[in-house]
C-alpha positions in Angstrom: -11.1 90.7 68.3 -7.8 89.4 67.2 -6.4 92.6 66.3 -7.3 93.8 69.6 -5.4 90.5 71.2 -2.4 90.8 68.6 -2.4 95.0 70.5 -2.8 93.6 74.6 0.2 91.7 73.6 2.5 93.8 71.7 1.9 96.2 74.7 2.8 93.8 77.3 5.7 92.5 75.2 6.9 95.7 75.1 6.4 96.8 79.3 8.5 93.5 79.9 11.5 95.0 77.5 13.1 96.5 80.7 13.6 93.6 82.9 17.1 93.0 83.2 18.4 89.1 82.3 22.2 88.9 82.2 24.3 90.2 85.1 26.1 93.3 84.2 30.0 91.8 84.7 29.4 88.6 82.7 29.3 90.3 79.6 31.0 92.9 77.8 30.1 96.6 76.6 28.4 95.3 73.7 26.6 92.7 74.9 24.9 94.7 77.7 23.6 97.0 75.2 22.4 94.3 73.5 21.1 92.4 76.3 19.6 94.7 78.4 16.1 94.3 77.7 14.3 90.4 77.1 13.6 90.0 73.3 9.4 89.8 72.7 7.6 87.5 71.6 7.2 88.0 68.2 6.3 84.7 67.7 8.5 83.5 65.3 12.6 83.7 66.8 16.0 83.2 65.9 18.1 82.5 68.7 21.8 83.4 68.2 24.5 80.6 67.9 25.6 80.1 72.0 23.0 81.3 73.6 20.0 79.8 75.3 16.6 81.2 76.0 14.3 80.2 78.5 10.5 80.5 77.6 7.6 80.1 80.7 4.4 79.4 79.9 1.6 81.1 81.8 4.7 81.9 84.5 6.0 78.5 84.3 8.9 76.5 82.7 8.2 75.5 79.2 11.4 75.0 77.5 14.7 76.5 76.4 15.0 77.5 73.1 17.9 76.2 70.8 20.1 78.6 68.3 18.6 78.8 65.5 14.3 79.0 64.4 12.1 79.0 67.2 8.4 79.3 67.4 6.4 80.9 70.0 2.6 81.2 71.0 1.9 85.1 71.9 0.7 86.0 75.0 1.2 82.4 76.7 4.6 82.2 76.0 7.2 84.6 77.8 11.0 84.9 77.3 12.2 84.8 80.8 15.9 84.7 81.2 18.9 84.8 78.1 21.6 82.5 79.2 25.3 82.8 77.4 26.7 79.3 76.6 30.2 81.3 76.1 33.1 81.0 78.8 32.7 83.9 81.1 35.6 86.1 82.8 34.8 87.5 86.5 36.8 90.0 87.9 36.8 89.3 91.4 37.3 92.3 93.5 40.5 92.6 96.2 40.0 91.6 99.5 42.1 91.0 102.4 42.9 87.9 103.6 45.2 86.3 106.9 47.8 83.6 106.0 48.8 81.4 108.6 51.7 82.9 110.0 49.6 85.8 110.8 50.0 88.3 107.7 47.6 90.5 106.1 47.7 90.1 102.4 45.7 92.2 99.9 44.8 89.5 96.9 42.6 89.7 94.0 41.5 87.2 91.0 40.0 86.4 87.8 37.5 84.1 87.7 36.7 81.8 84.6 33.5 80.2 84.2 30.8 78.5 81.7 27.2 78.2 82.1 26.5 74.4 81.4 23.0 73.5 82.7 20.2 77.0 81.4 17.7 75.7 83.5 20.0 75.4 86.5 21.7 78.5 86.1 18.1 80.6 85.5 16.2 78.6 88.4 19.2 77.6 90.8 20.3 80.9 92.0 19.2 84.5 92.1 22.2 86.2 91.1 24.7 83.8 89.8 27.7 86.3 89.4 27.2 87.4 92.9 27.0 84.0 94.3 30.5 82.7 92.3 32.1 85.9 93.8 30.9 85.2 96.8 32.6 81.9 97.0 35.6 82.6 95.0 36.2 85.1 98.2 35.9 83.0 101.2 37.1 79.8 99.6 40.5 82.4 98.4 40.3 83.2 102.3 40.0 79.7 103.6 42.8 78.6 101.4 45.3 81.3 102.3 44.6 80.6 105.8 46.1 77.3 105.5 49.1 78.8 104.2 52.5 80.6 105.2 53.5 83.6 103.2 56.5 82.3 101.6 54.4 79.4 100.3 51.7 81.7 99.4 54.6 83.1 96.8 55.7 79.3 96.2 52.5 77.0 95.5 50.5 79.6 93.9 49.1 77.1 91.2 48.3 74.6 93.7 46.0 77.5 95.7 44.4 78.4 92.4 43.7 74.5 91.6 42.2 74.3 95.1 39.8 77.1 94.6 38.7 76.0 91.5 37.7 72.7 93.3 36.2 74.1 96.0 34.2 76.1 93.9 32.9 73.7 91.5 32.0 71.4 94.7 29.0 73.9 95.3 28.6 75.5 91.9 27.2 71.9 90.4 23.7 72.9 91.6 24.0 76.0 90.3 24.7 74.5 86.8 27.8 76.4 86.4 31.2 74.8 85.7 34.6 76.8 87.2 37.4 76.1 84.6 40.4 78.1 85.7 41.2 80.8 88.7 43.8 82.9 88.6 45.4 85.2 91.1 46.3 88.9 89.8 48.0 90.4 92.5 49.1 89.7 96.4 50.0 93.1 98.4 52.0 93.0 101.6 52.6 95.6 104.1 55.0 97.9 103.3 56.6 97.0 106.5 56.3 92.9 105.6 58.0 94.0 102.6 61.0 95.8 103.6 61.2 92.1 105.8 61.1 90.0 102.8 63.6 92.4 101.2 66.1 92.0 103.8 65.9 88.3 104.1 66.5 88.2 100.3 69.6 90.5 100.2 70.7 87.9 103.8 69.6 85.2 101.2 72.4 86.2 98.7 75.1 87.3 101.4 74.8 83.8 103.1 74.8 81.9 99.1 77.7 84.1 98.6 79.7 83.6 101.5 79.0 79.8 101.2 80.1 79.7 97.6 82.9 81.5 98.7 83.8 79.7 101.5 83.7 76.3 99.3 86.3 78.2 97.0 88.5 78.2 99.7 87.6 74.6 100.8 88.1 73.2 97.2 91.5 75.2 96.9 92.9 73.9 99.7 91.9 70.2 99.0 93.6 70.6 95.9 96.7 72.0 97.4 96.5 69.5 99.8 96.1 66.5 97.4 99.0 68.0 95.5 101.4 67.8 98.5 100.0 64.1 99.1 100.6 63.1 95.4 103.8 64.7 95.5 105.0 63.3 98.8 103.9 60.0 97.4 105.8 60.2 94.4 108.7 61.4 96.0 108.7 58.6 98.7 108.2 56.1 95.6 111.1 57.5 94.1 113.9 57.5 97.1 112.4 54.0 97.7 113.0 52.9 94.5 116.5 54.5 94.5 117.0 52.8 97.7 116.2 49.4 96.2 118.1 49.7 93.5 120.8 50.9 95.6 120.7 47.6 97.9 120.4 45.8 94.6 123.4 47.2 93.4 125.4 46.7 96.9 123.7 43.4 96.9 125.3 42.9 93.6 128.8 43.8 94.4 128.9 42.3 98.0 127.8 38.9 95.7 130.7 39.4 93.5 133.1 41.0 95.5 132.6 37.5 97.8 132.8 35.3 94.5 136.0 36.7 93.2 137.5 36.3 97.1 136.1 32.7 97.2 137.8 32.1 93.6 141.1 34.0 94.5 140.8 31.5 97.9 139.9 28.5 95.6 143.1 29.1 93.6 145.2 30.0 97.0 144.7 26.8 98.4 145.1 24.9 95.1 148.4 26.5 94.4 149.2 26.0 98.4 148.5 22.4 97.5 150.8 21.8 95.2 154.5 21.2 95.3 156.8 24.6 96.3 153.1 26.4 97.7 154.8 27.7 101.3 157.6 29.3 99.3 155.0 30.8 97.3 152.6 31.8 100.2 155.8 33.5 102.0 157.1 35.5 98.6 153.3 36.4 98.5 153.6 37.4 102.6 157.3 39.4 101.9 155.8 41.2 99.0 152.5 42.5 101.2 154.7 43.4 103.8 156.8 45.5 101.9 154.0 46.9 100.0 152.3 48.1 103.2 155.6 49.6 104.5 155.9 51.4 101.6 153.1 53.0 102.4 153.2 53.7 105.8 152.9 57.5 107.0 150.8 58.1 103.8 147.7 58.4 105.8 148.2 59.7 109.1 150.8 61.1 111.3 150.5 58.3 114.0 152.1 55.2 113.3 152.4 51.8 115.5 155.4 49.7 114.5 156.6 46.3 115.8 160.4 46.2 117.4 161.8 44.3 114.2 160.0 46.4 111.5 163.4 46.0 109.6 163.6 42.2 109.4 161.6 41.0 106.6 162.3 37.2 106.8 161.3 37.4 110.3 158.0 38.9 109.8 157.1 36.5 106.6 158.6 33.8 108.8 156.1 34.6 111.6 153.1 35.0 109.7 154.0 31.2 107.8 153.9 30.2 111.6 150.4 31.9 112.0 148.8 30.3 108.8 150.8 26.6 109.8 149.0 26.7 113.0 145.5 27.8 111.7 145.9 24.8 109.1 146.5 22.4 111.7 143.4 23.9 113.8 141.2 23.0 110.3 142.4 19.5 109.3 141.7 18.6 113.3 138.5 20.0 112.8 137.7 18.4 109.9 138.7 15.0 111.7 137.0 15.2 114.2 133.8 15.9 112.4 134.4 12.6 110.4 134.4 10.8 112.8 131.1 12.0 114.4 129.7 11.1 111.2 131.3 7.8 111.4 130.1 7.1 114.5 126.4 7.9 113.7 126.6 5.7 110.8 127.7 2.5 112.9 124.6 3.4 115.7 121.8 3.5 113.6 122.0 0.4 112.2 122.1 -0.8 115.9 118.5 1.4 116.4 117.4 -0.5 113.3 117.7 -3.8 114.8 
């Protein structure tokens, strides 16, 4: 009777070898050969190192089965799905989607994904690779409708990190964990193309010209501030030529007026003393003849008194000249003494 039991199940272990258990795209070559019938029960198991089996027991969940030995009861016990604990690559196919400003892109992806939860991933979903697919597709869609084509180009990490959320958000059932998506390829239109070509080469004619155009702008401040610097510096210089100019005239005019107050100093001193008109009019005589030495020297046109000849009557007049201004000075002088004199006696009048 037992060998008989031992046949009925080797024979039904061996019918149930063609029941298919991973999807085909989740694994490679290899594996697919090697996975493409359920193992049987041969009662006692080795289960290979990140992999996890899931036994039924009379058609329902018993356990899963960890790497390593593993025991079985024949007949009762029935391998029902081989889950891969290894991270998973899924091509997902090309598809067309609409951005927002209304272009047709051609876009396909890669998929990455790991199988954390056995019991999830066996009893979740029917076909797990087609449901992940699924959703990598219209959540790829949804996402690139939200976007313009030039920042489809521009923030394509942040559309891949917004699938991946999106996906795990309904994958968590499914006991399946998303760790990366990455897009392969966008196509445009050939026309859209040509388009984006343009406005690249317009792109670089418009940098150009504004780099260019600064050249110019840069050069000509330059040139400019030259002229100013130099325009300053020049100004600075005539103006300090200038003040050292007035300094200099300042200079002479001061001593040019010293030595003519000194030479008057020592005139009236000498005019003080005893014998100073005879002096003043030798002084007169000999300035008269010096000038009419010299007259016709200069010009052609010449204005000369009646009595250019007589000498003592020419010193004679200008001694007359200076007597009179003298006598215009001393009155002058008293007269303004006695102003002062006459202030002095009324204030002391006020006073009281």
């Amino acid at each position: 009777i037992l060998k008989s039991i031992f046949r009925s199940s080797e024979l039904a272990l061996h019918s149930q070898r063609t029941v298919p258990t991973v999807p085909a795209l989740w694994v490679t070559q290899a594996q697919q050969r090697w996975a493409s019938s359920l193992p049987m029960n041969t009662v006692v198991l080795f289960v290979p190192q990140q992999e996890s089996w899931v036994v039924e027991r009379m058609g329902r969940f018993h356990r899963i089965l960890e790497p390593g030995l593993n025991f079985l009861i024949p007949i009762l016990d029935k391998i029902r799905y081989v889950q891969s604990l290894k991270e998973i690559v899924i091509d997902v196919p090309e598809q067309s989607a609409v951005s927002l400003d209304n272009v047709t892109l051609q876009i396909d992806g890669v998929l990455y994904l790991r199988i954390l939860d056995p019991f999830k991933a066996s009893y979740g979903v029917e076909d797990p690779e087609y449901a992940v697919t699924q959703l990598a597709q219209t959540t790829m869609r949804s996402e690139l409708g939200k976007l313009t084509l030039d920042k489809v180009f521009r923030e394509r990490e942040t559309l891949n990190t917004n699938i991946v959320h999106s996906i795990n958000q309904a994958s968590d059932d499914w006991g399946i964990r998303c760790l990366r998506y990455e897009i392969k390829d966008i196509h445009v239109p050939p026309r859209v193309k040509e388009s984006m070509q343009m406005q690249v080469e317009a792109e670089r004619k418009k940098r150009a010209t504004v780099l260019e155009s600064e050249g110019h702008k840069e050069a000509a401040i330059n040139v400019a501030e030259g002229r100013k610097q130099a325009q300053i510096l020049a100004s600075e210089g005539q103006k300090t030529e200038q003040i050292n100019k007035a300094a200099g005239e300042a200079n002479a005019v001061l001593a040019k007026a010293e030595a003519k107050a000194k030479a008057i100093r020592l005139l009236s001193d000498a005019l003080a003393e005893q014998n100073g008109n005879a002096a003043a009019s030798l002084s007169v005589a000999e300035q008269y003849v010096s000038a009419f030495s010299n007259l016709a020297k200069e010009s052609n046109t010449i204005l000369l008194p009646s009595n250019s000849g007589d000498i003592s009557g020419m010193v004679t007049q200008a001694m007359t000249i200076y007597g009179s201004l003298a006598k215009q000075s001393s009155k002058k002088l008293e007269s303004v003494s006695e102003g002062c004199q006459d202030h002095s006696k009324q204030s002391p009048n006020r006073k009281q």
